[in-house]
DOBA-976198 format. One record per residue: x, y, z of N, C-alpha, C, O in turn. Coordinates in steps of 0.05 Angstrom, whole numbers, plus 5000, padded with zeros to 4 digits. Last residue first. Layout:
N
XYZXYZXYZXYZ...
This chain:
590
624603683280623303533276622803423254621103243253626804173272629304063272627503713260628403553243622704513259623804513235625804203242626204033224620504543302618904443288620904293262620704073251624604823340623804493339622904373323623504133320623105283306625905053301626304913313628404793308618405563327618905403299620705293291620605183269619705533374617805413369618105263350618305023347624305953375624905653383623405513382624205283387620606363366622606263339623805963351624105783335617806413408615906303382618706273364618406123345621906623438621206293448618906193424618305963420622807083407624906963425623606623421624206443404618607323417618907343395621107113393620906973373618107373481615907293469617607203432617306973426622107793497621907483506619607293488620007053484621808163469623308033465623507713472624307503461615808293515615908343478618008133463617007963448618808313556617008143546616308133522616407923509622108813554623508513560621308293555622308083548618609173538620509123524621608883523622108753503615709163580614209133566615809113543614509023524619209253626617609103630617108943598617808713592620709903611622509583605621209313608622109143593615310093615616810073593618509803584618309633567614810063677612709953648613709903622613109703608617010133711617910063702615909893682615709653675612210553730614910603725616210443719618310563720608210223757607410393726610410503722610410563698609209643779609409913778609410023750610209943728606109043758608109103750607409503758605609633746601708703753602908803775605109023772605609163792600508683693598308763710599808883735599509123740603508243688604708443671603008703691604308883701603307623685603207853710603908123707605108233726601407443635599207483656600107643683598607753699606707513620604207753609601907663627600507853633609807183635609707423644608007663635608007903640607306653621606506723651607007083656605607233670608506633574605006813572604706803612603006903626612606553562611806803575609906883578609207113582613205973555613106123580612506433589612006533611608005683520610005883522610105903553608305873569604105353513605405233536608405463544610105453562601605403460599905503488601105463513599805513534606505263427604805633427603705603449604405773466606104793433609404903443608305153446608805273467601104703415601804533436603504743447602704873467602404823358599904953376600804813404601405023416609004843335606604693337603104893357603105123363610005203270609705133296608805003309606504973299610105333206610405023225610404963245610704723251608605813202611005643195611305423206613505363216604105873225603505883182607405743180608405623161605705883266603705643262604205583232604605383220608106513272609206183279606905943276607005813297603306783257604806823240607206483244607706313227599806643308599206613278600906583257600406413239603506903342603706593346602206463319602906243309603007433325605807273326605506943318606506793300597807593342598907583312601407363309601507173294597307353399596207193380596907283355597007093339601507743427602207463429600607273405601807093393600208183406602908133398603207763397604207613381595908243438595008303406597308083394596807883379598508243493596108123482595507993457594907763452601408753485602108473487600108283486600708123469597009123475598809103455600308813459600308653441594609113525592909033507595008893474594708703459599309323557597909013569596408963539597008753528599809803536601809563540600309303539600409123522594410013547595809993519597509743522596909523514595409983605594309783591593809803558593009603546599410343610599810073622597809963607598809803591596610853598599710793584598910503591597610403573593310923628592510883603595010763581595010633559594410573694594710843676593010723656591610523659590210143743591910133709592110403698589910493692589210013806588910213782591910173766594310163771590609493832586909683840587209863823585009963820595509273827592909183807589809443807588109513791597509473862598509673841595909543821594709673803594509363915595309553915595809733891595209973889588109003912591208933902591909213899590509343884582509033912583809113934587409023928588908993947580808993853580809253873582309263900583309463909583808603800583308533827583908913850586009023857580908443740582908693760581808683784579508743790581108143689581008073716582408273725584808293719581808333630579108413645579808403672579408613685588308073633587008473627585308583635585408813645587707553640590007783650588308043650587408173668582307403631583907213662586307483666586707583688581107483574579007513599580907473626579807583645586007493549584107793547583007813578583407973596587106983551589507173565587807403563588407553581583306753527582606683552585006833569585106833594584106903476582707083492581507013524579807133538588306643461588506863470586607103478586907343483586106053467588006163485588106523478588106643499582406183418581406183454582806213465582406383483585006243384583506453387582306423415581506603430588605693380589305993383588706273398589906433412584105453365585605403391586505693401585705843419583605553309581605693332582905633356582605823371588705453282588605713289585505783305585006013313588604933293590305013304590005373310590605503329580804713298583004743290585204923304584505053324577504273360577604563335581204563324583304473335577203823382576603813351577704003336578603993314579303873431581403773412580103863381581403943362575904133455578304393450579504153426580504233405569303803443571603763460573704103453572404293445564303843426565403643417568603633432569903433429560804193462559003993453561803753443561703513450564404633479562904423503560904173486559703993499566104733438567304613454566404443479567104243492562104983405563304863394563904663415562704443415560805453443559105313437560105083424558804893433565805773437566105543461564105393463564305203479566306023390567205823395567205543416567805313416563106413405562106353387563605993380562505793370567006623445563706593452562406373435561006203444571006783408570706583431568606533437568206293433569007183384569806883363569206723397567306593405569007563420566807483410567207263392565107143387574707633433572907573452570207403446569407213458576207883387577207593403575707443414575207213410574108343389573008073362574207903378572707713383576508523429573008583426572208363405570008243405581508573407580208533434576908433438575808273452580508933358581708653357581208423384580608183382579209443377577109243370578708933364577408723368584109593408581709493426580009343405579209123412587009603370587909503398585109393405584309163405584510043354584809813332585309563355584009363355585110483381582210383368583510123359581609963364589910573386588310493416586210293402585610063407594910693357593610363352591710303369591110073372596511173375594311163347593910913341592710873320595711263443597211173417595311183398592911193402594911723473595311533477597511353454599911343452591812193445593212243472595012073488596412143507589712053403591212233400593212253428595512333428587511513408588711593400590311733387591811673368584311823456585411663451587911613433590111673441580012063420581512233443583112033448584812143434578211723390580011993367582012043390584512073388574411503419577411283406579111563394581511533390570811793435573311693451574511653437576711773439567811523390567611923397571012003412572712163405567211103402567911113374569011423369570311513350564911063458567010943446568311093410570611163405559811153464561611413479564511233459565911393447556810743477556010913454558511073455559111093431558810203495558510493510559010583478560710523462554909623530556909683506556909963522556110023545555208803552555609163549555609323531556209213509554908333534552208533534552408753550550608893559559908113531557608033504556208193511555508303490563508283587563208443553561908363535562108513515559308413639559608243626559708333593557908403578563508443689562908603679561808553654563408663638565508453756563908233742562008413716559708493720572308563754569608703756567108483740567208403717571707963777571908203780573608373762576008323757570607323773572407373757570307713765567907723761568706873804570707053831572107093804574306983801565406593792566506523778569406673796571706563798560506883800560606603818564006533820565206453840561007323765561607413795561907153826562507163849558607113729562107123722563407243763565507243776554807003742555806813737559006843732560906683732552307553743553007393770554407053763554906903782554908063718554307793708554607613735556807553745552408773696553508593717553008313716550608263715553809223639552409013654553408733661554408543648554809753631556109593644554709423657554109433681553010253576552209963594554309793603555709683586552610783567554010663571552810423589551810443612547811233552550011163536551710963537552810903516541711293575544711253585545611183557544011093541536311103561537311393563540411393565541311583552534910653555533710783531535111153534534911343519535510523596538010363575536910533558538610583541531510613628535010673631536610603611539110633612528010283616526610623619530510733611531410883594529509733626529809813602529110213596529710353576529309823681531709733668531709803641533609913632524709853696526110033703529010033689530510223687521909443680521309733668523709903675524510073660525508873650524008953673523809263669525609363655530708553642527108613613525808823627524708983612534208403667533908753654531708753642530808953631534108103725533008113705532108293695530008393702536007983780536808083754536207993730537507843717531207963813533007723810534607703780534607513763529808603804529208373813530608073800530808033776535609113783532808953772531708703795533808613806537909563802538009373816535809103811534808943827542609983777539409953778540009563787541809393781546610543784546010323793543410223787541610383793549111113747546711073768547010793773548810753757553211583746553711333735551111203759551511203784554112213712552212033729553211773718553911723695558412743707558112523701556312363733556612383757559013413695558013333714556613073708554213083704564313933688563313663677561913543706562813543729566514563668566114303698564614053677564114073653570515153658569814803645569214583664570914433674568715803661570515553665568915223659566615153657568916373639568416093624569915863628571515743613569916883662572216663657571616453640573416343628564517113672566217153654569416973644570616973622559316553671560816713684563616823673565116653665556715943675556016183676558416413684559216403707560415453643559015573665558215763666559715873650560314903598561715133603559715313621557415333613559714183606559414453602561214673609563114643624558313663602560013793603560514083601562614143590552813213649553613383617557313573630558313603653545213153674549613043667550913283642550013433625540213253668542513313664545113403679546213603689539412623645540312993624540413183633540613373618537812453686540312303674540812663659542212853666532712643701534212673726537712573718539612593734529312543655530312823670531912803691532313023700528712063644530412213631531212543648533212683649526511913696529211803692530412043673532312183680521012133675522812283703525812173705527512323714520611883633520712163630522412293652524112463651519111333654522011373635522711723628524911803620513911423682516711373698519711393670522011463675509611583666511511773675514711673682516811793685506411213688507011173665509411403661511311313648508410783740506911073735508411113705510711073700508410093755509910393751508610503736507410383718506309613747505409823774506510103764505310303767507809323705508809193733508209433751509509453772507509973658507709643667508409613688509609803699502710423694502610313670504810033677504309883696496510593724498510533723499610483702498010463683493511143738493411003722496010863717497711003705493111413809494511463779493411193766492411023781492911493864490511253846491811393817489911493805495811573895494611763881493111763866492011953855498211103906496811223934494911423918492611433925501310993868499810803874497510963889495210933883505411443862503311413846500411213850498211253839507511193911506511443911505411453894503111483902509910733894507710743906506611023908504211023907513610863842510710653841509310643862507010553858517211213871515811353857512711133844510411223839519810833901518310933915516211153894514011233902520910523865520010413873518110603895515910553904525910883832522610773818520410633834518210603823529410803874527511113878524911063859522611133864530610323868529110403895527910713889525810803899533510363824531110183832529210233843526910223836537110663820534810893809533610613815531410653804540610583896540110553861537210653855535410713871546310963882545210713881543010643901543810633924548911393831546911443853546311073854545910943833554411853835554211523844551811543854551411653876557212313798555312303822554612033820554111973796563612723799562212423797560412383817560812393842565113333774563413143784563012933788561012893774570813803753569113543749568013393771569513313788568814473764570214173779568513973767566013943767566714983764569214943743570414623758572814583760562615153791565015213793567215153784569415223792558714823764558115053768562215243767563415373750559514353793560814303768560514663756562214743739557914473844560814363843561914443816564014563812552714483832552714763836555714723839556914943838550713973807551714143786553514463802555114613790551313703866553713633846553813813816555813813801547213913881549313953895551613933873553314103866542913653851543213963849545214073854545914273841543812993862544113213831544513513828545813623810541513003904543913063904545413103875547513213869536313253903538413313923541313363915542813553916534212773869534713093861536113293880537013503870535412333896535912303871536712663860538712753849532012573953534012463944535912443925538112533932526312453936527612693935530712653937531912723916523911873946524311943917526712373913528012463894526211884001526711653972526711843941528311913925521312064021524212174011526812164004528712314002517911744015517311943996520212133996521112283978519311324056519811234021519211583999520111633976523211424123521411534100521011444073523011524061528310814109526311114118524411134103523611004083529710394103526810354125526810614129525510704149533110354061530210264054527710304078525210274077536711024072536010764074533910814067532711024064539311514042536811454041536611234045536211114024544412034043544011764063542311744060541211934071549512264005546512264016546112064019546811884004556612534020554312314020551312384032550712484053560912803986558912924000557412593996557212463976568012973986566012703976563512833993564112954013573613013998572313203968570013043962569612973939575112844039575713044035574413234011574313484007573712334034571012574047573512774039572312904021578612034027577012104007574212294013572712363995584512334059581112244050579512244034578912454025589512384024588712534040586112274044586112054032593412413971593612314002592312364024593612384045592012513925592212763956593312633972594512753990589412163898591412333873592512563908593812763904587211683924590411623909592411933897594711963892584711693985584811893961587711903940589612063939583511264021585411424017584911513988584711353971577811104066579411064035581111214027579811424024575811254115578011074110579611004088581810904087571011544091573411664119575911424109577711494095568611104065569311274056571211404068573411394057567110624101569810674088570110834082572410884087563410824132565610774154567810734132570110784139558910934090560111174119561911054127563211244136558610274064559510614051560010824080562410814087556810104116558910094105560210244089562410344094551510354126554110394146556110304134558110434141549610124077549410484077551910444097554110494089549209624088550309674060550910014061552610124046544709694130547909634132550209704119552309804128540309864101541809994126544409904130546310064134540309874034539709724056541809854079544209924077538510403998540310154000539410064032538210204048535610783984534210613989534910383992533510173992540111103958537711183948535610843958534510703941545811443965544411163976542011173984541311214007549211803922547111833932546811503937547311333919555312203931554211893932551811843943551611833968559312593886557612643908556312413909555712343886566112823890564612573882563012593901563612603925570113183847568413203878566812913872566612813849574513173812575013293832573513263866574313293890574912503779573412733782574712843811575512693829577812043747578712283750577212593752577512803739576911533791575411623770577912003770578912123789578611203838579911243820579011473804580811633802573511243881575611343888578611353862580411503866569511203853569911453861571611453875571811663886570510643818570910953802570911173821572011373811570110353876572410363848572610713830574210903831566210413882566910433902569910553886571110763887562210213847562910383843564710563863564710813862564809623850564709793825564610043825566010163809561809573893565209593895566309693868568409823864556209523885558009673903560909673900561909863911556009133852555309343838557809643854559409813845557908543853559408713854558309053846559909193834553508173862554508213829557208443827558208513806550008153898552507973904554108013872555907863864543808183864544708103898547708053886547907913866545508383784543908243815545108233839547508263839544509073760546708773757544908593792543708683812547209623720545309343724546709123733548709013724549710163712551109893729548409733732547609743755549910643665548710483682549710203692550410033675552311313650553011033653551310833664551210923687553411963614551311713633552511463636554111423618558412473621556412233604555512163627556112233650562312843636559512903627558212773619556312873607567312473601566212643628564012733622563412713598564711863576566112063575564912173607563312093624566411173586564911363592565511613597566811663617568710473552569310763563566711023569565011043551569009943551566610013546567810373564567510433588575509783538572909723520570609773529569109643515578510133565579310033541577209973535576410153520576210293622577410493593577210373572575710473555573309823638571410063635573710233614573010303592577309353638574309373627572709583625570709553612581109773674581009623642578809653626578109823610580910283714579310003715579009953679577410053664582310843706584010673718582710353715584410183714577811173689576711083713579310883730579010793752577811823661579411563657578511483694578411633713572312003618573012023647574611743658573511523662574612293555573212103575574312123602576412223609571612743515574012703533573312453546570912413547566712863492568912733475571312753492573312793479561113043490562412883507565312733483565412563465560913763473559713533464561813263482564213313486557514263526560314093498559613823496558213683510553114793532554014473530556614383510557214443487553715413568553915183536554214963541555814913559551615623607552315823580552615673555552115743532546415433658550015393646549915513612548015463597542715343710543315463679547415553677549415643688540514683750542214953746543315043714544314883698533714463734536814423730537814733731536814933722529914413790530014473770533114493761534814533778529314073844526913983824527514173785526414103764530314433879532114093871531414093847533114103829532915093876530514843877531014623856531614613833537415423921536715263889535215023893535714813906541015913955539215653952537815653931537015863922547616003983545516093962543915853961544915633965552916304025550116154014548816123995548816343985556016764033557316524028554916284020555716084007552317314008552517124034554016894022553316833999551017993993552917783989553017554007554217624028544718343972546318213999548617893993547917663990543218803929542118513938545318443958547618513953539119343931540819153938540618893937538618753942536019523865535819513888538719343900540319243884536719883816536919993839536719843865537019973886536319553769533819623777534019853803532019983810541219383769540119583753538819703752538819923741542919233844543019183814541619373790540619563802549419203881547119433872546119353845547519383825551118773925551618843890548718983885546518883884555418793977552718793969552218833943553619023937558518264027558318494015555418593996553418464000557517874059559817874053560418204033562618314028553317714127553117924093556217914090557717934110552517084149552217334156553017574112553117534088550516514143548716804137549617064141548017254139556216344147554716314128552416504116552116614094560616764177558116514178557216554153557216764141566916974167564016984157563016664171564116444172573117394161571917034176568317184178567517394187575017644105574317624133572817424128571717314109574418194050575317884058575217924090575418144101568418524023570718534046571818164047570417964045564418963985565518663998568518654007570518763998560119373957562319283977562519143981560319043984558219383913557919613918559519623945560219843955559019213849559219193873559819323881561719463872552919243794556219223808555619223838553519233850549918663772549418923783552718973780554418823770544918043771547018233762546618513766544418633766542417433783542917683793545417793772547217663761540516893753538717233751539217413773537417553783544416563790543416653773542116843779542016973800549916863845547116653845545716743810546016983805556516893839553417073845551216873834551516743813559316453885559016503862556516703859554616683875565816203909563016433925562616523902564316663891568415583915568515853892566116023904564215873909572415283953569515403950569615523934571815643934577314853946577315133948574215113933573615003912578914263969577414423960577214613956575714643975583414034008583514033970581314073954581013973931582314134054585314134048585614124012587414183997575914514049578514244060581114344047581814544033574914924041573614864053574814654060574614604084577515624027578315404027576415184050576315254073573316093985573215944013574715674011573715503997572916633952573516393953575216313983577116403996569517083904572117063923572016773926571216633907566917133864566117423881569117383896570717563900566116923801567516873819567417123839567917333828560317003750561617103774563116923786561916703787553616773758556616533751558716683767559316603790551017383740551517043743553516863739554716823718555317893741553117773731553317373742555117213748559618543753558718213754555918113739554518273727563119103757561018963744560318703735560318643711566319333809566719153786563119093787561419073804566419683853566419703825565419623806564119743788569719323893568319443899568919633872571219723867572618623872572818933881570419073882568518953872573517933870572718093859572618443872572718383896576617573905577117663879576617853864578217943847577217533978576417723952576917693923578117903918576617004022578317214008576617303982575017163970573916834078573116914050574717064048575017254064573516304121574816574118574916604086575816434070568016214167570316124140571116234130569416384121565315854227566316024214568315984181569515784174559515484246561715424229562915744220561315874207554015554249555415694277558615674262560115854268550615404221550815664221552615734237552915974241551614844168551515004202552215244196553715324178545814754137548914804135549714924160548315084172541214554139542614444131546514454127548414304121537814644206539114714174541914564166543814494179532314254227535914304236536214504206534614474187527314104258529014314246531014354251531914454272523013464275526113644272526613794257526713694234519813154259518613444245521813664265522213904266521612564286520212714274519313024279518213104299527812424297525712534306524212634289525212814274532211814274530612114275528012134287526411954289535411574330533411524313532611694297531611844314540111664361541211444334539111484322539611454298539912354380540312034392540511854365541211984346539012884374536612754384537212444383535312284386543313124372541513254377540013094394539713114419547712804348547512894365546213074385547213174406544012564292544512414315545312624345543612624363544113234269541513124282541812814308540612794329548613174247547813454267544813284291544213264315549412774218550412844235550713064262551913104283544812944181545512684204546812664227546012584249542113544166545613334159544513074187543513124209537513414115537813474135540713404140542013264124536513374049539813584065539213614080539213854083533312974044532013324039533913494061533313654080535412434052534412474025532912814018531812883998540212744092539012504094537612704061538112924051548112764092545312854097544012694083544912544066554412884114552912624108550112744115549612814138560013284082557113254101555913024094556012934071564713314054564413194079562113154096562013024117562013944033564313794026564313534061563913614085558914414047557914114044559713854036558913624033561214714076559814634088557814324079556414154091560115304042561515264054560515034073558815114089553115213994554815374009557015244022556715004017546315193982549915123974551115293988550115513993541114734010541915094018545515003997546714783999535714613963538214533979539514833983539415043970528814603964530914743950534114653977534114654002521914583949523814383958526514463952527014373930519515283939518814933931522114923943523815093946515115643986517715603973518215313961517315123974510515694025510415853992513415863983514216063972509715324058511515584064511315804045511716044048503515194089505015134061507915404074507815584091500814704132502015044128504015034110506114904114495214434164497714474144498614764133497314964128492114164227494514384198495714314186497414144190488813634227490313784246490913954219490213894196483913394206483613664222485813754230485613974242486112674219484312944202484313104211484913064235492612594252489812564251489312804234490613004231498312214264497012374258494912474257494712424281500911614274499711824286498912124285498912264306504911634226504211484244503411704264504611914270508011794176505711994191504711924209503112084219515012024173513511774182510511914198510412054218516912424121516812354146514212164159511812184153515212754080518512634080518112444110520212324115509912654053510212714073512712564068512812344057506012943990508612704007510512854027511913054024499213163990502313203996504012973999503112804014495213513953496113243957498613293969500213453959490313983955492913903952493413613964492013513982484014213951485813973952487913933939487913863916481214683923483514703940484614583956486014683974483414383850482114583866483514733892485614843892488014023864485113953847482914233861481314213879494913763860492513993868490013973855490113873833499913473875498913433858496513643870496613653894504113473906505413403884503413373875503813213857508413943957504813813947506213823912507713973899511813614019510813753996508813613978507913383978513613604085511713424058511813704038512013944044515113524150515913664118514313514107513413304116512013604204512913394188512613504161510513574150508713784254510813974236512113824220514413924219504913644292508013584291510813734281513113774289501213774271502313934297504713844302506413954316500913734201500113734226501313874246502514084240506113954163503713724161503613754193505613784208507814484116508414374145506314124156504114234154510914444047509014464074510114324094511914154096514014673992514314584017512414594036512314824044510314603925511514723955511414543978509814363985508714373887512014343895511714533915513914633920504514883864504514663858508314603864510114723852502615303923503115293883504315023882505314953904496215563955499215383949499015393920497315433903490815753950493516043942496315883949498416013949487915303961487915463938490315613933491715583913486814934006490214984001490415103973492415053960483114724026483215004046486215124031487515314038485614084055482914214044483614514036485914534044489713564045489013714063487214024040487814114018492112864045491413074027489813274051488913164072498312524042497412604065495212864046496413044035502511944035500912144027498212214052497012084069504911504072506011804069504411994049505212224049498811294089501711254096502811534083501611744085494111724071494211474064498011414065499511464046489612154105491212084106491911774094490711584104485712764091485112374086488812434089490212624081485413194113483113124099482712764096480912604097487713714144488813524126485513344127483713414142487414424122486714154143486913934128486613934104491215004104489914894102489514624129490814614150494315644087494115424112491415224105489315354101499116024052496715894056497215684084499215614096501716654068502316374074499716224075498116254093
């Protein structure tokens, strides 16, 4: 165990002398306090460390004591429901320890040891395993089942294992490996943040992860295993957006990193989550949700750990064959703590302060997401989707961190505070979104959906964009100038933007759309502007077309139970075809 003296202290960097036989990412102990830090940069036998913890009052000369292990999360029984801080202390363990503040250089572990859990057997005394392995399995809520998996680079047979109520550390059995030696079964296993868990294959992203929210299936969609980024300013809805997909999204575990959000904005996430009902269980949504807690007034160096925390957690989920959704908000704040720590390290900066490094470490912490197939003889199928948040300064994406992200993600959902003035939600803005993931999707679609999805949607997507292109027109010379068939094109895409985009989250049947339902919704849509085209070329008037009555029942088409979707969508269909033929024989009678 090296030991070294600390040397120069600068706020959370902290460098210490005497630290040759440390290896670069190890865990140390800082002073007499005992305040975690690890060493992120070495020059001989000056190590550099970031201290997770507030160094206020410290002094030169006190210790440092490396552990000789880098920065690693414990997995195991126990994290389903846990709220832990940016290096899996749990919070919850620790408020009732030591009161509302943290204490500095506190040792708690991360998984309670005193928690019992009853392990059933899959696997036998015999059997020849290897990484990945299913050994047995721990129900850990009401709609989790633990998978107890053999940790990589082990393989052997088994040489005993027993079902029974287990702690965490205690031994569940033992796998004799080739080499001859034992190795010890524990409901536990630990994995360094800092490196991606090994998986047998990647698949290519061609399923999508149905989120129920319009604007995200139908026109900017995000497979499972894909990237997404939420840009967007103060008051833009970032939070409720994604408040939205982890409780709709069709992932099994949803892990929620709050990477420097503001203390309040954090108590609010903790007091709804418990409270959000889980649409597909009925249950809680903690039931299958792990939160990492990094306010702006902690520690900043463990800010930046955080991000990889809870990335590790969520592959060792997807490990076990469960789709993932990891919510980190936001990669702002972790670029921010990664610009001063480079700051402190006198690095060479590169734009607006940030460490030239900085689009390398985004890429590594987005890739990897992904779909994959798992270690282990079953070859089960997990998926592990990032949808990160970035929080540009008075929203504005030119900015490094914004563009480092666009250059990696696949899917842009970018946030419009003007449409968010506008109280039009999800403030989502379709001229400067897009999702690469679309054209890959559209097959899955329609095959699984209908074979008019693709076409549906780009007709949607051109509507939209004539409009744009149109309303420059309108605000300079009036709606009267343009012709009958551009009228047209705005009324029906002011039914795109006001019925289909506008999805109101807290509205019981509005807060999620099947895939079935908004085919419907999009198809009536389509129906209403081909039709009313086809009634104009006969003499209709444009007047009698924008004053239809049913365009009231396609703007409420949205409410409508997903069980009576059908007739719904029948009786409007008819109704629609109905009142454009009485269009055109006023016209005619005229």
């Amino acid at each position: 165990m090296s030991k070294g003296v600390i040397t120069k202290i600068s706020g959370p960097l902290v460098v210490a002398s005497g630290m040759r036989d440390a290896n670069m990412f190890d865990v140390v102990r800082v002073s007499n306090s005992r305040l975690i830090g690890e060493i992120i940069e070495m020059h001989g036998d000056r190590a550099s460390v970031q201290v997770y913890e507030e160094t206020s009052g410290i002094r030169t000369g006190e210790p440092v004591e490396s552990t000789n292990e880098p920065l690693s999360v414990e997995l195991g029984p126990g994290l389903i429901k846990g709220i832990f801080d940016g290096i899996q202390r749990p919070l919850n363990v620790i408020r009732e320890m030591a009161g509302n503040n943290l204490t500095r250089g506190i040792e708690v572990p991360s998984l309670s040891r005193e928690a019992v859990w009853h392990f059933d057997c899959v696997a036998g005394v015999g059997d020849r395993v290897s990484a990945g392995d299913i050994l047995g399995t721990v129900n850990e809520t009401d709609i989790v089942v633990h998978k107890i998996m053999v940790p990589p680079q082990v393989s052997g047979v088994i040489k005993e294992i027993a079902d029974g109520d287990y702690k965490i550390t205690d031994k569940v059995g033992i796998i004799e490996k080739d080499n001859g030696e034992e190795f010890e079964i524990k409901l536990m296993q630990k994995w360094p943040v800092r490196k991606g868990r090994p998986y047998a294959k990647k698949l290519s992203p061609d399923v999508p992860l149905v989120t129920g929210q319009r604007v995200v299936d139908a026109l900017f969609p995000i497979a499972k295993g894909g990237v997404a980024a939420i840009p967007g300013p103060f008051g833009s809805g970032k939070t409720v957006t994604q408040h939205q997909l982890a409780k709709w999204a069709e992932a099994d575990i949803v892990v929620y990193i709050g990477c420097g959000e503001r203390g309040n904005e954090m108590t609010d996430v903790l007091n709804e989550f418990p409270e959000l009902i889980d649409p597909h269980t009925g249950k809680s949504l903690m039931e299958r949700t792990v939160l990492i807690a990094n306010t702006s007034d902690m520690p900043v160096a463990a800010r930046e750990a955080s991000i990889y925390t809870g990335i590790t957690i969520a592959e060792y989920f997807r490990d076990m064959g469960y789709s993932v959704a990891l919510m980190a908000d936001s990669t702002s704040r972790w670029a921010e703590a990664l610009r001063e720590m480079s700051g402190r390290l006198e690095e060479m900066p590169g734009e607006e302060g940030y460490p030239a490094y900085l689009g390398s470490r985004l890429a590594q912490f987005y890739e990897r997401a992904g779909r994959v197939i798992s270690l282990g003889k079953d070859a089960r199928e997990g998926a592990l989707s990032v949808i990160g948040a970035v929080s540009p300064p008075g929203g504005d994406i030119s900015e490094p961190v914004s563009q480092a992200t666009l250059r990696i993600v696949k899917v842009f959902w970018g946030l419009d505070s003007a449409l968010a003035y506008k109280r039009h939600f999800p403030a989502i803005n379709w001229l400067t979104s897009y999702s690469l993931y679309a054209d890959s999707l559209g097959e899955w679609f329609n095959r699984n959906v209908s074979d008019e999805w693709t076409t549906l949607r780009g007709n949607l997507m051109s509507l939209l964009s004539d409009e744009a292109a149109l309303d420059e027109i309108v605000k300079l010379v009036g709606m009267d100038a343009l012709s009958a068939p551009d009228r047209l094109k705005m009324e029906a895409a002011r039914s795109i933007r006001e019925d289909f985009l506008h999805q109101l989250a807290f509205h019981e049947v509005d807060t999620y759309s099947s895939l079935k339902k908004q085919y419907c919704m999009m198809k009536l849509v389509n129906e209403y502007y081909d039709e009313s085209l086809d009634a104009l070329k006969e003499g209709a008037s444009i007047e009698d077309i924008v004053k239809l009555a049913v365009r009231e029942s396609i703007g409420r088409f949205k409410y409508i139970l997903e069980e009576n979707v059908d007739a719904e969508y029948e009786r409007i269909s008819m109704q629609l075809r109905k009142e454009l033929k009485e269009a055109i024989d006023r016209k005619e009678d005229f």
